[in-house]
C-alpha positions as CSV (number, residue, x, y, z in Angstrom):
1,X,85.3,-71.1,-30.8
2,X,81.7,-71.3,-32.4
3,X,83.0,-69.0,-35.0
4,X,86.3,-70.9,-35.2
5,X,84.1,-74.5,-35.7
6,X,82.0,-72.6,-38.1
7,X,84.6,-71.4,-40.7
8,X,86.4,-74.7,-40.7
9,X,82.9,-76.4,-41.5
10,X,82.5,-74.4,-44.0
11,X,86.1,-74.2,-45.5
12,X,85.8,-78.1,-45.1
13,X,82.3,-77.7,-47.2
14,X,83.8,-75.3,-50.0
15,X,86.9,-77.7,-50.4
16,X,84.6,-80.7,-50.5
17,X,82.5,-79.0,-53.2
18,X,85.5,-78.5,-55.2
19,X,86.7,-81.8,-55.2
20,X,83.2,-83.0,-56.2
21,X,83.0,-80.8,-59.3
22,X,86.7,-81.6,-60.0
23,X,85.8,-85.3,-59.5
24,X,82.3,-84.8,-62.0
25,X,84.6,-83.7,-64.1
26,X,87.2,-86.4,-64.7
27,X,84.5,-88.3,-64.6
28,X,82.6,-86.9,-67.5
29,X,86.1,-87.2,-69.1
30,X,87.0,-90.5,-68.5
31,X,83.3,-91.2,-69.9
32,X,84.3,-89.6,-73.2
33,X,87.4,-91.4,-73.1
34,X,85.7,-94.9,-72.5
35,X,82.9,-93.9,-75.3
36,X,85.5,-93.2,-77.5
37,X,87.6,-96.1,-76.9
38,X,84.3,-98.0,-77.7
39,X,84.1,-96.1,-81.0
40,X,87.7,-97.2,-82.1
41,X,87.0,-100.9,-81.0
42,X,83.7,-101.2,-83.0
43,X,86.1,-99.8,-85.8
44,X,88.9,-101.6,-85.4
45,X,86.3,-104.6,-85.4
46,X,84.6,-103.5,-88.6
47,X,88.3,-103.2,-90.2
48,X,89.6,-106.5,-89.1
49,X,86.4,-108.4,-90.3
50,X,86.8,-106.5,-94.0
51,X,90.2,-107.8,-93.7
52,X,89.1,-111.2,-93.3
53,X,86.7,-111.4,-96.1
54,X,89.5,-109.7,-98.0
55,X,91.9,-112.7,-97.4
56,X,88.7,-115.6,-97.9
57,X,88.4,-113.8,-101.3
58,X,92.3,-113.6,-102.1
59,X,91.9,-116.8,-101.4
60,X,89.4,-118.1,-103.6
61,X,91.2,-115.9,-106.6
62,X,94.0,-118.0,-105.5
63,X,92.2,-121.2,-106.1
64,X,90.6,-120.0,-109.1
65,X,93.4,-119.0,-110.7
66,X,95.2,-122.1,-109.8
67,X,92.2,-123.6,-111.7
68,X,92.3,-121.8,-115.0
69,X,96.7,-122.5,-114.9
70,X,95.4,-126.2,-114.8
71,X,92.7,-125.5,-117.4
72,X,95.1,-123.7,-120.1
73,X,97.9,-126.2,-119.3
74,X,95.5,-129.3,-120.5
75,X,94.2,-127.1,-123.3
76,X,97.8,-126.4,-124.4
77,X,98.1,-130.4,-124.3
78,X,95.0,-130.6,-126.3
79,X,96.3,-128.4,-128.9
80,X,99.5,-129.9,-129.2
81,X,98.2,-133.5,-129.6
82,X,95.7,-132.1,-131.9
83,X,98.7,-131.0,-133.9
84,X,100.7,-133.8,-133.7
85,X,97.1,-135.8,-135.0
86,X,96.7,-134.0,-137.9
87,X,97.8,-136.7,-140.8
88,X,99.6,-135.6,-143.9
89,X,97.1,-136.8,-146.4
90,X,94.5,-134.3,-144.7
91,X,97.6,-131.4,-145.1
92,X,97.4,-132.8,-149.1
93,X,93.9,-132.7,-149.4
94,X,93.8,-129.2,-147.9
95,X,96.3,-127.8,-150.3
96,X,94.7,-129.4,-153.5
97,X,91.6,-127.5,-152.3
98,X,93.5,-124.5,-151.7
99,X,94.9,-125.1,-155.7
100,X,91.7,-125.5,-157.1
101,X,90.0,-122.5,-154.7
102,X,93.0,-120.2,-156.9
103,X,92.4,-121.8,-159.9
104,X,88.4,-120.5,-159.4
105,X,89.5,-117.4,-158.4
106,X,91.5,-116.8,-161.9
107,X,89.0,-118.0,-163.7
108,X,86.9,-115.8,-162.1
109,X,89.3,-112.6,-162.5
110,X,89.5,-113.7,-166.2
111,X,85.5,-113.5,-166.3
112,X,85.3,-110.0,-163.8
113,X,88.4,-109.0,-166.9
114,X,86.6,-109.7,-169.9
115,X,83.4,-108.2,-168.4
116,X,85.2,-105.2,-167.8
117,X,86.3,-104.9,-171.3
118,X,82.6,-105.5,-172.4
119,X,81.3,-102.7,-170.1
120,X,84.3,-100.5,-171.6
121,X,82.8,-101.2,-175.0
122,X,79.4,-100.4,-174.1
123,X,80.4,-97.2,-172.4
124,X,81.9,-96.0,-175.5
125,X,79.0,-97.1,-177.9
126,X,76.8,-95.5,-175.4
127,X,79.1,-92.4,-175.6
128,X,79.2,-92.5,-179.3
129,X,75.3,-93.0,-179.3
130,X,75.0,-90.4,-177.1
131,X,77.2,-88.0,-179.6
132,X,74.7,-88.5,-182.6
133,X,71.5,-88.2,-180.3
134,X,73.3,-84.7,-179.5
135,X,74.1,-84.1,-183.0
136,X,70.3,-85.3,-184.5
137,X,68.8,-82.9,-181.4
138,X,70.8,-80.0,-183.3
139,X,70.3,-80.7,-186.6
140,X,66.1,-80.7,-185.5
141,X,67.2,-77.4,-184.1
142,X,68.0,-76.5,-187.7
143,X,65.3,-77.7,-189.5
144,X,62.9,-76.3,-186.5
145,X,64.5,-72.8,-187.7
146,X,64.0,-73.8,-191.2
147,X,60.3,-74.5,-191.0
148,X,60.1,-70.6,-189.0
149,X,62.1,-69.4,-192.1
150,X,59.6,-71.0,-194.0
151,X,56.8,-69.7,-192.5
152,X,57.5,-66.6,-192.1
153,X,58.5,-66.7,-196.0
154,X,54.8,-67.8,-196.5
155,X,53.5,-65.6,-194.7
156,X,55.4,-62.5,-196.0
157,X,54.4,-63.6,-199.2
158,X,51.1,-64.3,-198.8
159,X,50.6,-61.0,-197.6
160,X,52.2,-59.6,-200.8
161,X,49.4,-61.2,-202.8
162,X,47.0,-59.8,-201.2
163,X,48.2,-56.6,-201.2
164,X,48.9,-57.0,-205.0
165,X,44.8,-58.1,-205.2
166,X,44.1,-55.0,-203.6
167,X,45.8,-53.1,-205.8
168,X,44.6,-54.7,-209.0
169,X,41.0,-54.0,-207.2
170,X,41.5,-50.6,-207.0
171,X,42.7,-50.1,-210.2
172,X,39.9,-52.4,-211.6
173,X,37.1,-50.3,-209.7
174,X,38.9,-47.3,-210.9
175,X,39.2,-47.9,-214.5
176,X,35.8,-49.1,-214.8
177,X,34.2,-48.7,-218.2
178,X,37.7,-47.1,-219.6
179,X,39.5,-49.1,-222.2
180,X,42.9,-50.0,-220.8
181,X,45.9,-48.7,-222.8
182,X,48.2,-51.3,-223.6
183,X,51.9,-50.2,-223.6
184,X,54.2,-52.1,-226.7
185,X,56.5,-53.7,-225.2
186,X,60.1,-55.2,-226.6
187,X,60.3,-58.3,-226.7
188,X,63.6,-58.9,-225.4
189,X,62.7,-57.3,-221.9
190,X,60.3,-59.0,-219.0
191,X,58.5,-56.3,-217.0
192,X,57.0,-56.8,-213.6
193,X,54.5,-54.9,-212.4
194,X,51.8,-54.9,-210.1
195,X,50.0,-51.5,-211.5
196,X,49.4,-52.9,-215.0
197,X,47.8,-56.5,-216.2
């Protein structure tokens, strides 16, 4: 009987453990659930409150833009009385502006025109100017070449003479105290020579 009492105290003790952990359990559960829940209300707060602003600022846009229709509706008024104001003598006095403004500007396309003709002009003096400076250039070419002939010319020549004063040295020194022989010559023929007087 003790044995009896003893097992069903502590089959009554095991089953009362059981229920306690199964019982923590659903509780630690529920406690999820509840923190959770809390999670998706302070969201579902957050949400509703942006959607509040967002319809106190459709709002305003709505007044707003019920403001600017009014503002371009009195501004199309203002235009069209402003058009209607206009008198025809000011129309007049616009268009004899606008007639003498054209008759400047031909004038002043006559002007640019003859101008143009001018500079033409002076392009093709300059061009023709520029042709003789081109051709004077070439013809100081020449004469440069010329004055080289020249010189050389001089030069060759000079060099002749002396060598002919050479010669006539020589033969001077050599025929020194000798009476020179003087050839006849005709009279009808010129002789050159740089060996005899």
């Amino acid at each position: 009987m003790v044995f009896s009492g003893i097992a069903v105290f502590f089959f009554g003790a095991t089953v009362s453990l059981v229920m306690a952990w199964h019982m923590s359990n659903k509780i630690s559960q529920v406690d999820d659930m509840l923190s959770a829940l809390t999670k998706r209300a302070v969201t579902m707060n957050s949400a509703i409150s942006s959607f509040v602003e967002l319809n106190v600022t459709l709002q305003e846009m709505g007044e707003i833009q019920g403001q600017f229709s009014d503002q371009q509706d009195l501004m199309l008024i203002s235009v069209d009385e402003i058009k209607t104001q206009i008198p025809a003598e000011a129309a007049q006095k616009v268009a004899e502006e606008n007639t003498e403004v054209y008759s400047k500007i031909n004038k002043l396309e006559d002007t640019l025109g003859k101008q143009s003709q001018n500079f033409a002009n002076v392009t093709k003096a300059m061009a023709g100017l520029s042709s003789r400076i081109d051709n004077f250039e070439n013809r100081l070419g020449d004469v440069k070449r010329l004055t080289d002939d020249v010189d050389a010319l001089i030069t060759l020549e000079r060099e002749n003479y002396m060598e002919v004063l050479q010669r006539q040295t020589m033969l001077q020194e050599a025929q020194a105290g000798k009476q020179i022989v003087k050839v006849p010559r005709d009279p009808n023929l010129i002789f050159y020579s740089i060996k005899t007087p």
